[in-house]
C-alpha positions as a Markdown table, in Angstrom:
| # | Residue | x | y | z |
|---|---|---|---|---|
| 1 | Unk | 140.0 | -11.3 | -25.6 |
| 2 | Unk | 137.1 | -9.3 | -25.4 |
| 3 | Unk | 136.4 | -6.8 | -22.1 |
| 4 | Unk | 133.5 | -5.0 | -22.2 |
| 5 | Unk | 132.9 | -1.6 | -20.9 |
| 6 | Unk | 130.3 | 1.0 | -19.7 |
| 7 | Unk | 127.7 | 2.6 | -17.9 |
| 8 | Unk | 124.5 | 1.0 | -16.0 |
| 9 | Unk | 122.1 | 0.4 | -18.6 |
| 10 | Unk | 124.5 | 0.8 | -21.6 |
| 11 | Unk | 123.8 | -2.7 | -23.0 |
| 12 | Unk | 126.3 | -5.1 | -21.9 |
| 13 | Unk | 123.5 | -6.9 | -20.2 |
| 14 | Unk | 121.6 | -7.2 | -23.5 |
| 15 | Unk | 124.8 | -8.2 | -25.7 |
| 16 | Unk | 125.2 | -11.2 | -23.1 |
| 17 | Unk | 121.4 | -12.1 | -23.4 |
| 18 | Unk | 121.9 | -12.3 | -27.4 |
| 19 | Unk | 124.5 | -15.2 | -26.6 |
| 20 | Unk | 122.0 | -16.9 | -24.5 |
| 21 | Unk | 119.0 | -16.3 | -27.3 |
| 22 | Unk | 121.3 | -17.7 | -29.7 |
| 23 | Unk | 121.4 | -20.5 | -27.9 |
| 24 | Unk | 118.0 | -21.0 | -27.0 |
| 25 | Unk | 117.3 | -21.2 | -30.4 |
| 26 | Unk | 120.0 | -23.5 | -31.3 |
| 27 | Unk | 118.3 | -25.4 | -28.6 |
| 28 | Unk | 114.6 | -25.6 | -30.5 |
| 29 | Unk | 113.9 | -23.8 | -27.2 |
| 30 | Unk | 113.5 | -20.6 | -28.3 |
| 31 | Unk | 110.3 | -19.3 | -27.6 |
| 32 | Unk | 110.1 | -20.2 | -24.1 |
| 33 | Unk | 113.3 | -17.8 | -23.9 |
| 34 | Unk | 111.2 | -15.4 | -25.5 |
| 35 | Unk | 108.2 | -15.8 | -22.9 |
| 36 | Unk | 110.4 | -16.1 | -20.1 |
| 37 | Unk | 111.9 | -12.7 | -21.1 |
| 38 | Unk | 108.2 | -11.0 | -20.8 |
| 39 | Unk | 107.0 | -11.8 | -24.5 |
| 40 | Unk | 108.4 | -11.0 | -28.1 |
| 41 | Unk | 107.2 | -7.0 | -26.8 |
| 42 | Unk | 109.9 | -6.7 | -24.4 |
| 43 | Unk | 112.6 | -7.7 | -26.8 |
| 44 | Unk | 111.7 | -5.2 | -29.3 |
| 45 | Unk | 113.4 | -2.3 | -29.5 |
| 46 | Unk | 110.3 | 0.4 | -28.2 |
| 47 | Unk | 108.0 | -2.6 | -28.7 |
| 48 | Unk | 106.2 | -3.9 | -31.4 |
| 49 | Unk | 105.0 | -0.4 | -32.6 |
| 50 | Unk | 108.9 | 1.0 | -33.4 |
| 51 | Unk | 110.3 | -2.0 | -34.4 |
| 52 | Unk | 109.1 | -4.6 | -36.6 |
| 53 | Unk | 111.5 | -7.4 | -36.3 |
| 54 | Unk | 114.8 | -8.0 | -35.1 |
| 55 | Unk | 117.9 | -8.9 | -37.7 |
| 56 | Unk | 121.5 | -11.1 | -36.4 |
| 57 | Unk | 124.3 | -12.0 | -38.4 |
| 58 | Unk | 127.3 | -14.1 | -36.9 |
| 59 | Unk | 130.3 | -14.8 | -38.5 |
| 60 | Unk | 132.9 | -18.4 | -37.7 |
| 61 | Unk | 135.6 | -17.5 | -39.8 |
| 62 | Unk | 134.4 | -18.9 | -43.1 |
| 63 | Unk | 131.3 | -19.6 | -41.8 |
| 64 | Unk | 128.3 | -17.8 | -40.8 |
| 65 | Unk | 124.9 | -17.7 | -39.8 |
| 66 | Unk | 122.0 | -15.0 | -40.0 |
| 67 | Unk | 118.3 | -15.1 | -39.4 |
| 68 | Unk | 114.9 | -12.6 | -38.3 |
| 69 | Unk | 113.0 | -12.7 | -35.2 |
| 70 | Unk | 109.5 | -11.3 | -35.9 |
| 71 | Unk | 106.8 | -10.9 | -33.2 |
| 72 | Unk | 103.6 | -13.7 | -33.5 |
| 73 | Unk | 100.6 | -13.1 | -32.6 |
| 74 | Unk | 100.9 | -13.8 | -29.2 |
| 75 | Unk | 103.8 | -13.3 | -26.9 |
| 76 | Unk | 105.9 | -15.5 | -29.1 |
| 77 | Unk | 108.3 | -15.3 | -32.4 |
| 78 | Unk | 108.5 | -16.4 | -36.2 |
| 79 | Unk | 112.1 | -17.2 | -37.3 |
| 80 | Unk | 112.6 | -15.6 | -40.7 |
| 81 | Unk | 115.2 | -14.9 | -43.8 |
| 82 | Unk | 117.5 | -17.8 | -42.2 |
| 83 | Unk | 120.3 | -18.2 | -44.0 |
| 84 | Unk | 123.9 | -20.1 | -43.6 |
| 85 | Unk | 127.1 | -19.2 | -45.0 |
| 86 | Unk | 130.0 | -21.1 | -46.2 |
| 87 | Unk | 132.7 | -19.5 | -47.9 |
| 88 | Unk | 134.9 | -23.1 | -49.6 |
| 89 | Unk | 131.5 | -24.3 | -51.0 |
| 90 | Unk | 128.6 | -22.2 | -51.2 |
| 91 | Unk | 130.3 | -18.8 | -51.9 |
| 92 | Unk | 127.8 | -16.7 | -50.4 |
| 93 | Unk | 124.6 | -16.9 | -48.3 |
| 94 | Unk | 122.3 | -19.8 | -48.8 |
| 95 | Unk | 119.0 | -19.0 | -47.7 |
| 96 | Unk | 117.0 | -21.5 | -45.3 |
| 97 | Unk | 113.5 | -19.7 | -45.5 |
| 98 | Unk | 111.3 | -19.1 | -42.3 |
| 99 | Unk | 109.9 | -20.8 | -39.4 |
| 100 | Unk | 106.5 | -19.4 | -37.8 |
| 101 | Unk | 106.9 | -22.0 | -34.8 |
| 102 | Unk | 109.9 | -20.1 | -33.8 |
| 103 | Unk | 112.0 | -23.6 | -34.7 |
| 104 | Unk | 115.7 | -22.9 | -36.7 |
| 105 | Unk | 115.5 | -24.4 | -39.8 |
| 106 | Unk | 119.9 | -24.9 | -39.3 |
| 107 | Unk | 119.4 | -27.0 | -36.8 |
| 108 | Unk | 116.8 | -28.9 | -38.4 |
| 109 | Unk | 118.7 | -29.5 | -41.7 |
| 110 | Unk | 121.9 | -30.4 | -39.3 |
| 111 | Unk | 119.6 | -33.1 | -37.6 |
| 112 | Unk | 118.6 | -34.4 | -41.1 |
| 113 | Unk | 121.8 | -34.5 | -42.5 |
| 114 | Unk | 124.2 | -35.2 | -39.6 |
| 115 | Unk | 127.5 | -34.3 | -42.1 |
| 116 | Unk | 129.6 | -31.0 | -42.3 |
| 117 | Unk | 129.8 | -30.5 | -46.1 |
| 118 | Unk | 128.0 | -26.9 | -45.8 |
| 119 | Unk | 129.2 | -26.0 | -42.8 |
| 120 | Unk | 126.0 | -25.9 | -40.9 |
| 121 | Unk | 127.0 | -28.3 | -37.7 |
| 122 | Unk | 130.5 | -26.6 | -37.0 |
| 123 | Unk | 127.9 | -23.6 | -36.0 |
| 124 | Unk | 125.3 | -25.6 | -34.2 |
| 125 | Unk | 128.0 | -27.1 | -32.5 |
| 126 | Unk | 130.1 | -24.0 | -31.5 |
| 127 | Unk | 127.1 | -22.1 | -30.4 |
| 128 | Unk | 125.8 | -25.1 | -28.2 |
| 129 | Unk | 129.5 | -25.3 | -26.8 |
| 130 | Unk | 129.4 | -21.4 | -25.2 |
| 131 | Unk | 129.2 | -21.0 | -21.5 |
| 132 | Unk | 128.0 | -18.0 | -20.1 |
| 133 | Unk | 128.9 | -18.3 | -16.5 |
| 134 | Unk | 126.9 | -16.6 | -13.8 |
| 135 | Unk | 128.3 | -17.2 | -10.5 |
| 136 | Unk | 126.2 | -14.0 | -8.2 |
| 137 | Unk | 123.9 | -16.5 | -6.3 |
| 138 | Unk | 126.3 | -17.0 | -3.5 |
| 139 | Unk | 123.8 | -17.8 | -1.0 |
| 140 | Unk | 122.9 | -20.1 | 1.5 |
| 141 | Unk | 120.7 | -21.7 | -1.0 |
| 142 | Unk | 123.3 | -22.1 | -3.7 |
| 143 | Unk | 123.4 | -25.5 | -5.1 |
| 144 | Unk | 127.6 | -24.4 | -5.2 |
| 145 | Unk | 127.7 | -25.0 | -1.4 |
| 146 | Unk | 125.8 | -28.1 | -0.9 |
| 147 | Unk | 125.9 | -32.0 | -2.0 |
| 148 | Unk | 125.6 | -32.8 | -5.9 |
| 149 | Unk | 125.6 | -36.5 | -7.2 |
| 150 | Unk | 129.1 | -37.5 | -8.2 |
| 151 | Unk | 127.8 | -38.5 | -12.3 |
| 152 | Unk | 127.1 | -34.7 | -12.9 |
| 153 | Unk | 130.6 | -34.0 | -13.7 |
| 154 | Unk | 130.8 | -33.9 | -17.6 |
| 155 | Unk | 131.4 | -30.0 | -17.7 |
| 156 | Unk | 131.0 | -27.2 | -15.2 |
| 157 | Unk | 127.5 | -26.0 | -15.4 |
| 158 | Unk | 126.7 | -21.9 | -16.2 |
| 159 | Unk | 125.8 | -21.7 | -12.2 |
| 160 | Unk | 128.9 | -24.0 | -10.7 |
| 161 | Unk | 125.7 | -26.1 | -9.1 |
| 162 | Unk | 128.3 | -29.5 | -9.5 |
| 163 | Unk | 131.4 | -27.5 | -8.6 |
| 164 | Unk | 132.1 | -30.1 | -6.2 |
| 165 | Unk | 131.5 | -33.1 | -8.5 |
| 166 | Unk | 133.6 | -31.2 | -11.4 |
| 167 | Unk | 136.6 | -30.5 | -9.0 |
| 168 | Unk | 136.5 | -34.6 | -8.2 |
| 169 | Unk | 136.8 | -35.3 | -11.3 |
| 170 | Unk | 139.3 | -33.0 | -12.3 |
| 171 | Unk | 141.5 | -34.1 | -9.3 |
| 172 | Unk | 141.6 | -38.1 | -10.6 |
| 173 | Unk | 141.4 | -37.4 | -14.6 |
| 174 | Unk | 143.3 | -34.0 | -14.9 |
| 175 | Unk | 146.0 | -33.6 | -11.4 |
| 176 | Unk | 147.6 | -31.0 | -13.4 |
| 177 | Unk | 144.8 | -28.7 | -13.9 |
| 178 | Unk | 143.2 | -29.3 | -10.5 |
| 179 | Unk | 146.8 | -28.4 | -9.3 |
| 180 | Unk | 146.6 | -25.3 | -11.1 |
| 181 | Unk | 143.3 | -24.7 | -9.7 |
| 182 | Unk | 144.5 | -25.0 | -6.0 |
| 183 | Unk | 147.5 | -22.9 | -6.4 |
| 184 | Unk | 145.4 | -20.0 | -7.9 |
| 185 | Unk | 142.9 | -20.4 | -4.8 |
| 186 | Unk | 145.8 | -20.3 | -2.5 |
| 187 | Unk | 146.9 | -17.0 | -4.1 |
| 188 | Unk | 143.6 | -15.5 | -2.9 |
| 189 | Unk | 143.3 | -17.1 | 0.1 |
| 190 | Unk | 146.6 | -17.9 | 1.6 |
| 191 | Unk | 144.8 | -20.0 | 4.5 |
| 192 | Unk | 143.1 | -22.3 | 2.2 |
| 193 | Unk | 144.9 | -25.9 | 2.3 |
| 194 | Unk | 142.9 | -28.2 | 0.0 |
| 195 | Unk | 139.7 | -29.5 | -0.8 |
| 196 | Unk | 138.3 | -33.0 | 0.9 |
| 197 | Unk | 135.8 | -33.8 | -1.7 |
| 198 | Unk | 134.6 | -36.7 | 0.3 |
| 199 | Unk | 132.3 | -38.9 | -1.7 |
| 200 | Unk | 129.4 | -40.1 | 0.8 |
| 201 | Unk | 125.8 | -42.0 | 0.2 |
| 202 | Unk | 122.6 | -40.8 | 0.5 |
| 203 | Unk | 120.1 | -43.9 | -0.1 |
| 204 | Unk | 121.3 | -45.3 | -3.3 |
| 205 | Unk | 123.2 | -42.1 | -4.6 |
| 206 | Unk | 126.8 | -40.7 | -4.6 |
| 207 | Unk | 127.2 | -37.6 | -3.5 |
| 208 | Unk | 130.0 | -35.0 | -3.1 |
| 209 | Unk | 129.8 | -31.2 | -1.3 |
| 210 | Unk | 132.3 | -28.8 | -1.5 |
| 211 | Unk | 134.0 | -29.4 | 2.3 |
| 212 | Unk | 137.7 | -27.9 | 3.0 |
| 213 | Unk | 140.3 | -27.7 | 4.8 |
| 214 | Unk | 142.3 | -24.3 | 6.2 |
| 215 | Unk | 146.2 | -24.3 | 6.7 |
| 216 | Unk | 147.0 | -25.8 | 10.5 |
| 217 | Unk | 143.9 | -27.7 | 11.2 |
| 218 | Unk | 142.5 | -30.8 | 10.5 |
| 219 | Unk | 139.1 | -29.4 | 11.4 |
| 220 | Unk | 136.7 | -30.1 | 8.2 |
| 221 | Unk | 135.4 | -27.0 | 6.9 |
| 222 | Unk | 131.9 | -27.0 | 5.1 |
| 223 | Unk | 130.7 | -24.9 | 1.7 |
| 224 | Unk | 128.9 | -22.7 | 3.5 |
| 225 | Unk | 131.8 | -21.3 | 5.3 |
| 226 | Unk | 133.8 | -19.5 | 2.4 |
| 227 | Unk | 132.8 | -15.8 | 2.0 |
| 228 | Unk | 130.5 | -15.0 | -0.9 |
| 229 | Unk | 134.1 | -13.7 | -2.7 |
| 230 | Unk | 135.6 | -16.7 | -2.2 |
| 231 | Unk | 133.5 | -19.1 | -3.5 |
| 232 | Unk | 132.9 | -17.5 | -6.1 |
| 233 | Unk | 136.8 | -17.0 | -6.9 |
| 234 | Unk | 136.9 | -20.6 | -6.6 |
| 235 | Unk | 134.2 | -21.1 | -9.5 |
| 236 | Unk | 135.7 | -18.5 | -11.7 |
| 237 | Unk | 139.0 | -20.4 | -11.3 |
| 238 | Unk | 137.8 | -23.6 | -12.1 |
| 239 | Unk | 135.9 | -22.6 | -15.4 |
| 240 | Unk | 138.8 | -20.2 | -16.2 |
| 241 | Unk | 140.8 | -23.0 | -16.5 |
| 242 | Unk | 139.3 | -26.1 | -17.5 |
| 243 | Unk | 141.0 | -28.7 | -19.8 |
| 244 | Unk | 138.4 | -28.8 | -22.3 |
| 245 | Unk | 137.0 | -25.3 | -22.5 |
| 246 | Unk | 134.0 | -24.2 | -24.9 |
| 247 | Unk | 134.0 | -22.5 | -28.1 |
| 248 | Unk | 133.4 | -19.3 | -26.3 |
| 249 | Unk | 133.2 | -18.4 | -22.5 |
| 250 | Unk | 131.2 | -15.5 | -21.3 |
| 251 | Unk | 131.4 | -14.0 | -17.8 |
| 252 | Unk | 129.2 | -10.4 | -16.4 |
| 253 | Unk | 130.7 | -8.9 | -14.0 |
| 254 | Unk | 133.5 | -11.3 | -12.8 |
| 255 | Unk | 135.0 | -8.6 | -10.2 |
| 256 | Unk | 131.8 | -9.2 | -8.1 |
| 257 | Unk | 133.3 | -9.2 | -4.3 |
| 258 | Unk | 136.5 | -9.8 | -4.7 |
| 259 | Unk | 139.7 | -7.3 | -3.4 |
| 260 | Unk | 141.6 | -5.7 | -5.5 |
| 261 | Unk | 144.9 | -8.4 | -5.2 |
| 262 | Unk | 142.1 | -11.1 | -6.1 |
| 263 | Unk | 141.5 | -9.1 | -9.1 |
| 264 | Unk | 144.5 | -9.2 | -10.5 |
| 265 | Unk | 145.2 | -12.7 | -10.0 |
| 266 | Unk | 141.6 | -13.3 | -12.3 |
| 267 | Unk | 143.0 | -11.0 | -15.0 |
| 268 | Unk | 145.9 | -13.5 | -15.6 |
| 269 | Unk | 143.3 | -16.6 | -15.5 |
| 270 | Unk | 141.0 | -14.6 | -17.9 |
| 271 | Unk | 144.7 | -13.7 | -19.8 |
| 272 | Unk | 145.3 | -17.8 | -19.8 |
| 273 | Unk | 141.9 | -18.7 | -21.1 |
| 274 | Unk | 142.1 | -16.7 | -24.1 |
| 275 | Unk | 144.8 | -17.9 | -25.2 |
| 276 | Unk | 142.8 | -21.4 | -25.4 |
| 277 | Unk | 139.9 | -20.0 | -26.1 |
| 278 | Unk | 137.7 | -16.9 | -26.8 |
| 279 | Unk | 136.8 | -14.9 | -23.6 |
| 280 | Unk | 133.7 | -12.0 | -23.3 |
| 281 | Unk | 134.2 | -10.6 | -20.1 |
| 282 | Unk | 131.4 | -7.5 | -19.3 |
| 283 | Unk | 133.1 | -5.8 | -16.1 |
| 284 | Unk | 132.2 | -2.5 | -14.3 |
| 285 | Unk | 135.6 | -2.5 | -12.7 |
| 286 | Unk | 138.6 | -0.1 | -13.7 |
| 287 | Unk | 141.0 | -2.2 | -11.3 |
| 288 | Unk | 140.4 | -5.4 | -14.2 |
| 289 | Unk | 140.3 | -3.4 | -17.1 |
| 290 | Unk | 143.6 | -2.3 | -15.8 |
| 291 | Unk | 145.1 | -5.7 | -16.6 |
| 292 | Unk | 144.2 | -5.7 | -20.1 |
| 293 | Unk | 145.2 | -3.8 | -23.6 |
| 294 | Unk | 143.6 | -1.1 | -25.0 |
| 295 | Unk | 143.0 | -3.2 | -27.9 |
| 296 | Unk | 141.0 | -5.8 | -26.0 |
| 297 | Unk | 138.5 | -3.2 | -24.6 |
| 298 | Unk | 135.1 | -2.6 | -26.5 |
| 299 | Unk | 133.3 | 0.5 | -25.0 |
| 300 | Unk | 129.3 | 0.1 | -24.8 |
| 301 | Unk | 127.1 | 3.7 | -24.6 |
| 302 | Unk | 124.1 | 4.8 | -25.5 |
| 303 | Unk | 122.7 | 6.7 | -28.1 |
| 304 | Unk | 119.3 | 7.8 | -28.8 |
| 305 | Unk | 118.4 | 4.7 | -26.5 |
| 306 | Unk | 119.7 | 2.2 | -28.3 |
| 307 | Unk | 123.2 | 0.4 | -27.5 |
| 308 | Unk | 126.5 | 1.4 | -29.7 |
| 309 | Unk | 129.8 | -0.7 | -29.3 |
| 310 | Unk | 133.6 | 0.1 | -30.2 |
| 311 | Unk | 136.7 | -1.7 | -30.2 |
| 312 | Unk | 139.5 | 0.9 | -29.0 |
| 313 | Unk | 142.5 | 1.4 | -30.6 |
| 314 | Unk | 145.9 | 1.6 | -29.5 |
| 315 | Unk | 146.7 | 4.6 | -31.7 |
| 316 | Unk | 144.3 | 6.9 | -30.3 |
| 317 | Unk | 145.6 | 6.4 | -26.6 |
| 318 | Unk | 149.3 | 6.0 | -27.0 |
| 319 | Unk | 150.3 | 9.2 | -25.4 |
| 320 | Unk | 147.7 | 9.2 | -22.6 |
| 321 | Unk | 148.8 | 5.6 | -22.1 |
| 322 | Unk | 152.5 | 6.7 | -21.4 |
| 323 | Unk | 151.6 | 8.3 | -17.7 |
| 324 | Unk | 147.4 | 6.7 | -17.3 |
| 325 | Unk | 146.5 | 3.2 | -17.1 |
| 326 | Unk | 143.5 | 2.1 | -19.1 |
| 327 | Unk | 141.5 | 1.6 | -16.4 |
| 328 | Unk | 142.3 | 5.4 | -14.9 |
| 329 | Unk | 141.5 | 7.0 | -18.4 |
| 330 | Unk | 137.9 | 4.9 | -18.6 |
| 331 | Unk | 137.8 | 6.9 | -15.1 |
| 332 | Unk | 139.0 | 10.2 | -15.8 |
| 333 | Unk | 136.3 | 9.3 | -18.6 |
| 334 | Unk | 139.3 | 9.7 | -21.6 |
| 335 | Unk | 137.8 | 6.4 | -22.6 |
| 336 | Unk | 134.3 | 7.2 | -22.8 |
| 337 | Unk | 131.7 | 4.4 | -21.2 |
| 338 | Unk | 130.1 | 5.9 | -18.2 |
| 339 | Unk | 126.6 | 7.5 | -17.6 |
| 340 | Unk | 124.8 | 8.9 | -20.6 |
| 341 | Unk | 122.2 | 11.8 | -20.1 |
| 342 | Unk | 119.6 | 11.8 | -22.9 |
């Protein structure tokens, strides 16, 4: 369980958008994150004149994975001083080399090999696994609160666009978990009955839309009549608890427009979820940091411009902690993680 903490432009942001270029470039799609980000100068720290390159190293237990981003000569990256890591065999770092088209060589040697004996595809396949949810775009034009074909149900996607097709499927594979699901929507919204999920044809496709039903009516509600809250309790709760959740799940801000007795009902799903898997939650709210240990909570500040996290500990807030809450000292500013003045 990992909440993070802190101002408005502290970094939390940044830390999530290292998940996602870790992803990209598990993805042989990495340069095109790059470009879509502005170009390799907007990723360096004070651009390309301060800062050189850019050095990552991750750690799986006895596995690991490290590598170099250095700017090209355009807008683009090199990939250098790749390396993997496998404690049983290798004993150390085992160095890949570098890439100039921006392509991971660990992926490449995974592809070529197929076979786990260094460790390399447990990584490839964790990292391709993560989720980073982003539920904001609520609006009218949501792909959440319209039709999506019935096939795209494999996993919830990082938007909830097939949150209708995943919930169908939920409801005929998994009746426990979609059970689950309902209760925890109820909890927020005591009128909600059910979900129709209504399978209906459009030419030769299948498709499925999010349409409802409140408590004493038979009146069939549509998608685009749940509050921007609700809906997006409703996708929080589905990925929260999914039967077959990722190697990591990430979430910014998941307090977004909910009240306060919603919030607490998401603590415990976020609670539930790590005990299945790992969470990174990035929150601005002391009402959900409430619901969590001191241990859990990393603060992110700045210094000198750049980003600085720490992992609290319990020991250094156990008498404050005997009349605050954690979420009142981060206020009273005890727990340090609000505005910076440079």
């Amino acid at each position: 369980m990992n909440v993070f903490i802190g101002g408005n432009g502290a970094g939390k942001s940044n830390l999530i958008e290292f998940f996602r270029m870790l992803q990209a470039a598990m993805n042989d799609t990495l340069n095109e994150y790059i470009r879509s980000g502005g170009g390799i100068g907007d990723f360096l720290f004070n651009g390309r004149k301060a800062t050189s390159s850019m050095e990552f190293e991750t750690r799986f237990g006895v596995r690991g994975y490290r590598f170099a981003i250095e700017p090209g000569p355009k807008d683009d990256c090199a990939i250098t001083d790749e390396a993997r890591y496998y404690e049983p065999g290798d004993k150390g770092w085992w160095e890949l080399g570098s890439s100039t088209d921006g392509k991971s060589l660990l992926v490449k040697e995974v592809e070529e090999s197929g076979w786990e004996v260094n460790g390399s595809k447990r990584v490839v396949d964790a990292i391709t696994s993560w989720k980073i949810c982003h539920f904001h775009d609520t609006s009218a034009q949501a792909s959440m609160r319209h039709y999506e074909i019935i096939q795209d149900n494999k996993y919830l996607r990082f938007d909830a666009s097939n949150i209708a097709p995943y919930l169908l499927r939920l409801k005929k594979q998994h009746a426990d978990i979609y059970k689950e699901v309902v209760n925890s929507i109820r909890l927020v919204m005591p009128f909600f009955d059910k979900f129709l999920l209504d399978v209906e044809t459009f030419g030769e496709k299948q498709k499925v839309n999010l349409s409802w039903l409140q408590k004493g009516s038979d009146y069939p509600m549509q998608p685009h009549l749940f509050s921007d809250g609700s809906i997006r309790f409703i996708c929080l709760a589905t990925a929260l608890l999914q039967p077959d959740p990722p190697a990591v799940i990430i979430i910014e801000e998941p307090e977004l427009g909910l009240h306060p007795s919603a919030i607490s009902i998401l603590a415990e799903l976020i609670q539930d979820a790590s005990r299945r898997t790992q969470v990174i939650v990035a929150t601005q709210s002391p009402a959900l940091v409430d619901h969590f240990a001191v241990e859990d909570v990393v603060v992110v500040n700045r210094e000198d411009g750049a980003s600085t996290f720490e992992r609290l500990q319990l020991a250094d807030f156990s008498s404050w902690l005997e009349t605050y809450s954690v979420g009142e000292l981060w206020s009273k500013n005890v727990i340090s993680g609000g505005p910076v003045y440079e």
